[in-house]
N, C-alpha and C positions, 0 to 999 in steps of 0.2 A: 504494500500500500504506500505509495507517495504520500511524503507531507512536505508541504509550501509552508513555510511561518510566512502569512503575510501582512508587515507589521505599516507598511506603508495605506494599504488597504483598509485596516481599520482604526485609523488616526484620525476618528472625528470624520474623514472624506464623506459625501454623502456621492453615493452613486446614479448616476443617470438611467433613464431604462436600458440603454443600449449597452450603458456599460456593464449591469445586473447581467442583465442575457448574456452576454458574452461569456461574463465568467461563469455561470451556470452553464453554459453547453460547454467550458472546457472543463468541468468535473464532470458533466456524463459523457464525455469523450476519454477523461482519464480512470473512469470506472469502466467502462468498456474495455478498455487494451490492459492498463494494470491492475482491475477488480475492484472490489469495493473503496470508497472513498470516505472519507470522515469528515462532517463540516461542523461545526457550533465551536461557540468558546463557551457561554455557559451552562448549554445544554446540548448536548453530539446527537448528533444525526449520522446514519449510515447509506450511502446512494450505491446501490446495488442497483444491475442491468436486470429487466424484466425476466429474461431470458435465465438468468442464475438464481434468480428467487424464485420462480416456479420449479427449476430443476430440484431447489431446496423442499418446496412441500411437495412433490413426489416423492420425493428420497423419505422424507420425514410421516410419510402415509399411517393414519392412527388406527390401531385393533382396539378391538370390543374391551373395555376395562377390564372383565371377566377371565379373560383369554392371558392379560399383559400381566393380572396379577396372577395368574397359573405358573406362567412363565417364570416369574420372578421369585415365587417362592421357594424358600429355605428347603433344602433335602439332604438330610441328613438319617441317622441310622434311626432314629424316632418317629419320624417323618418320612409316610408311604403316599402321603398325597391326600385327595381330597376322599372320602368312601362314595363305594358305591349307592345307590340307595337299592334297600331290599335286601341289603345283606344281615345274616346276625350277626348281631356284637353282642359280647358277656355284658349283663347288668351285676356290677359289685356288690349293687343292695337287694338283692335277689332274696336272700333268707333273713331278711328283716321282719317285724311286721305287719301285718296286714289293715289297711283301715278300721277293719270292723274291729280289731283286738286293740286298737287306740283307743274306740270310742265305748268304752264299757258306760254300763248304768251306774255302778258307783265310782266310777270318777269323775260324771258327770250329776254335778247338783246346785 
């Protein structure tokens, strides 16, 4: 990326229109042959060619959340993934007990 310090340019000069345009078509002329360009002082702008920013959101094309966080998650020796549904899994509190032997008559009064 080229950089111009141009200290003559922003010393108070105000510019004509012909003069704006000009230097604006020789930053999308120098973002075309040497790539992106950076303009502000106190706040940056980036002049990127049509043509390489579209190539950017193709390349950057977004999958279903669902899918991105499959992808990303942790696997490790604990971790088999998401289950199937329909399958049995052991319940721990299995020989616990039951409703009805919670709710006796004298422990309710």
């Amino acid at each position: 990326m080229a950089t111009q310090h141009l200290d003559d340019v922003t010393q108070g000069k105000v510019w004509t229109i012909a003069e704006a345009k000009a230097r604006l078509s020789e930053i999308l002329r120098l973002a075309e042959s040497e790539g992106p360009q950076r303009i502000g002082v106190r706040k940056s702008f980036v002049i990127v060619p049509e043509s390489e920013s579209e190539q950017r959101e193709v390349s950057e094309e977004r999958m279903p959340m669902g899918r991105y966080l499959l992808e990303r998650m942790p696997r490790d020796i604990y971790s088999d993934g998401p289950y199937e549904r329909g399958l049995e899994r052991p319940i721990p509190f299995v020989d616990y007990a039951t409703d009805e032997e919670w709710t006796d008559d004298e422990d309710v009064k």
